[in-house]
N, C-alpha and C positions, 0 to 999 in steps of 0.2 A: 273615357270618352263618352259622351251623351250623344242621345240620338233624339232628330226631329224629324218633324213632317211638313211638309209647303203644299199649299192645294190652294187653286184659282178656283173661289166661291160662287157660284153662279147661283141664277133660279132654279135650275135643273142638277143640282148636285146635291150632295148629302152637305146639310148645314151646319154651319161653325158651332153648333149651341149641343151639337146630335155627334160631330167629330170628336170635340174637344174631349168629353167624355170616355170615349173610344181610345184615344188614343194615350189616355191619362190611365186605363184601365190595362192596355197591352206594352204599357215602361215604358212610351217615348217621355222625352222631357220636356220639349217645347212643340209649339205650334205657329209657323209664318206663313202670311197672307203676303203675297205681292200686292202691286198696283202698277193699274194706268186708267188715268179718268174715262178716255175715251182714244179711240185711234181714226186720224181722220181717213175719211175712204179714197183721197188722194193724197200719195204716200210718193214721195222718191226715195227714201231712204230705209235699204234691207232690211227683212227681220233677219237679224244678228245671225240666229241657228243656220240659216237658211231656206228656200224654199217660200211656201204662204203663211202670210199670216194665220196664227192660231185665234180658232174663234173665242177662245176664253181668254184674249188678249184684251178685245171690248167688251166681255159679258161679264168679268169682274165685279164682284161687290164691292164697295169700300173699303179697305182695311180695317182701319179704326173700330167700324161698325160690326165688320167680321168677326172682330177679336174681340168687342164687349160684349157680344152673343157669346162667344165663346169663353171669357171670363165669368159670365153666372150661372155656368155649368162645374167647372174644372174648380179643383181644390189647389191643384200643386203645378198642375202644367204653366208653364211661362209661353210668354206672349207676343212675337215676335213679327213687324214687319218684314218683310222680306223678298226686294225690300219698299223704303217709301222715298218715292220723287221728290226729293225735296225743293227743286229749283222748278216745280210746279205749284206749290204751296206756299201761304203766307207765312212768315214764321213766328208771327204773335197768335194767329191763330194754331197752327203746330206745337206752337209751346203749351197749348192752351189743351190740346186732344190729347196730346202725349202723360201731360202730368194728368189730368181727370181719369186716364185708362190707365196709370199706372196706381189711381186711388184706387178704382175699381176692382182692380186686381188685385188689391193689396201688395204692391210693389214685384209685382209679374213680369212685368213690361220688357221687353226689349227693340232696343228703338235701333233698325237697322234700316241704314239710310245707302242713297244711290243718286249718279249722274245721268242717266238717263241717256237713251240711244237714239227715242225718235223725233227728227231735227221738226217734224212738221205737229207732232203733238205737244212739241213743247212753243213753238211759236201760236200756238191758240192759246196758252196762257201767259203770253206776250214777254218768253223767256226767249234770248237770245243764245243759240247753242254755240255761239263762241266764249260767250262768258259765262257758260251755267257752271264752270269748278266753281271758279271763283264767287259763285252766288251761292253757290250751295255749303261751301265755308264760312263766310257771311253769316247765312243762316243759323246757323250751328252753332258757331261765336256769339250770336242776336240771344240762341234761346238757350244758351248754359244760361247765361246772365240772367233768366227770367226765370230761370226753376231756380236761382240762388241767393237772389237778390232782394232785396223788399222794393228799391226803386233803381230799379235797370235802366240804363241808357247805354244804346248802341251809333254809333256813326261811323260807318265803314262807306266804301264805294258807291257799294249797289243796296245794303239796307243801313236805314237811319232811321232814328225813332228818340227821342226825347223822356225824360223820365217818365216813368209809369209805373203802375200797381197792378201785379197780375197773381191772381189765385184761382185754383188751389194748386202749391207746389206737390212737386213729386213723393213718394213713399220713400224711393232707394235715394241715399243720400251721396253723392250730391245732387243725383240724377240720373236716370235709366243708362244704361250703359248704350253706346252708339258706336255701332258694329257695321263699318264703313266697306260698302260692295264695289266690287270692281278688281277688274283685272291687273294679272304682274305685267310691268310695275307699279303701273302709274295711282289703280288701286290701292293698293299697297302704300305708296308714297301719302296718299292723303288718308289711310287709317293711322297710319302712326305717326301723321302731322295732327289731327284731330280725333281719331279715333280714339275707343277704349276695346274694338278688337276688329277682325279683318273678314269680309264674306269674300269667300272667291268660286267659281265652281271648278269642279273637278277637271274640268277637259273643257275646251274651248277650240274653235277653228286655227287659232295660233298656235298651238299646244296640246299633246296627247296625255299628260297628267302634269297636273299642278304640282304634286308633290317632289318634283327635282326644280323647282324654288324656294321651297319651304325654308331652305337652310341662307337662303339670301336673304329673304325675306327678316329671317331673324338676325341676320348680319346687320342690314339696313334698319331694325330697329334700336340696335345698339349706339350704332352709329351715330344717331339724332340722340342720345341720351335717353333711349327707352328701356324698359327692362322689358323682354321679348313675352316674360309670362304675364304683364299687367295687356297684353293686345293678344287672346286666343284668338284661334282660327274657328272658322263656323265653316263648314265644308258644302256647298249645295251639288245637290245633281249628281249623286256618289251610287255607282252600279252595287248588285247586292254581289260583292266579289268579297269572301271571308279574308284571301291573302291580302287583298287590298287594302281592307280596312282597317289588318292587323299595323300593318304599315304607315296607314296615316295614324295610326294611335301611338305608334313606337316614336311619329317624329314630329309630336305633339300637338296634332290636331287635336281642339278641343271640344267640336262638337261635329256630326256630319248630318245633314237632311234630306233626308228621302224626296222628291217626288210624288204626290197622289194624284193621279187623274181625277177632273172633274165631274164624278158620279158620284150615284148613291152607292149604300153599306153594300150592295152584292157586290159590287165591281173591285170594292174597295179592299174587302177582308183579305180574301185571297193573297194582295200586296203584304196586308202584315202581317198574314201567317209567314210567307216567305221570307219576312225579315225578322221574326221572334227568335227562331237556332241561331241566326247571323249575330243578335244584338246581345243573349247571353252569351255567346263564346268571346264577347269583346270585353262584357263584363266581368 
């Protein structure tokens, strides 16, 4: 089982170019950057966790941008959104950020994609939240085709585009691996409709641990004709709990990701002293 790090980059945090390093140096194996472009300041619809809004909800840097700072630091750490909005995004330009930052990285990348929760941030980039599944498969269907293809054309519902020439394709072949977020089930249903593996978090307001799905989860990808080991699990938001973690490893979680609050290296270290004993004993 591999271990990652997820941290909302801001101006006042320790930087992705400054982390990357850090935490290529202390054994984790990847590094995910969330998004949200912007959050508008009239909102009707909750944040998820509950309570207020987190300020690093809007003070987010780009991902993309995050992680190509952080790709000309890092030798070995992998690259991961975590995740990115896609039914915010165009996806000829998406196809276009994804494969250049998986050049850059020399096939680092991992392209972990998401539906998204807020109805009024997603109606400022003129996405409708009743059809954003359905847009955001679309999407994903649009850009396999363009990291594969030398002349790609897509005509689905909601995206159409006519032949084209788009470079530079991807490093990992056929294409960065897309590690689809969201909740059991419905999560779940569309990683291993499209997916190549599943983000879920550990505990959620529905749910006190994810892991008494785990084995449905793998039922249901059998089910569709998947093989349960081509869709690993990516674990977000996992307590530093030893017995815990020994447990998601026994039932085959494939990766789990910390949490870093968004500061600098004083605030930060401390968290991965605390999780170096946890991360060899897993090893």
């Amino acid at each position: 089982m591999q271990f990652g790090a997820a941290m909302f980059f801001t101006d006042a945090s320790m930087p992705p170019q400054e982390l990357g390093p850090l935490l290529e140096q202390c054994g984790f194996e990847s590094l995910w950057v969330p998004e949200h472009s912007h959050v508008p300041s009239s909102r009707a619809t909750p944040f998820p966790s509950g309570g207020a809004m987190l300020r690093e909800y809007y003070e987010i840097m780009d991902p993309f941008i995050a992680l190509t700072a952080a790709a000309i630091t890092t030798k070995t750490l992998k690259l991961g959104t975590g995740v990115c909005l896609v039914n915010q995004r165009d996806a000829i330009q998406t196809a276009k950020v994804v494969s250049s930052l998986d050049r850059l990285s020399r096939g680092r990348f991992l392209f972990g994609v998401g539906d998204g929760w807020n109805r009024e941030e997603m109606a400022n980039h003129g996405t409708a939240f009743e059809t954003r599944h359905k847009l955001v498969r679309e999407r994903i269907e649009a850009m396999k085709l363009i990291w594969t293809e030398e002349e790609p054309e897509y005509h689905g519902e909601l995206v159409k585009f006519d032949k084209m020439k788009m470079w530079p394709k991807p490093v990992q072949k056929p294409h960065p691996p897309i590690i689809v977020g969201g909740a059991f089930p419905y999560g779940a249903r569309r990683a291993i409709r499209y997916g190549d593996g599943w983000i879920p978090r550990a505990t959620r307001p529905n749910y006190e641990d994810i892991g008494q799905f785990l084995p449905q989860f793998h039922a249901m990808a059998r089910d569709a004709g998947r093989d349960p080991r081509t869709l690993p699990i990516s674990l977000f938001r996992v307590p530093p709990d030893l017995d815990l973690l020994r447990r998601y490893r026994d039932a085959g979680v494939a990766r789990v990701v910390i949490t870093v609050p968004a500061e600098q290296q004083d605030g930060i270290l401390p968290i991965l002293d605390q999780w170096a004993p946890l991360m060899q004993a897993i090893s």
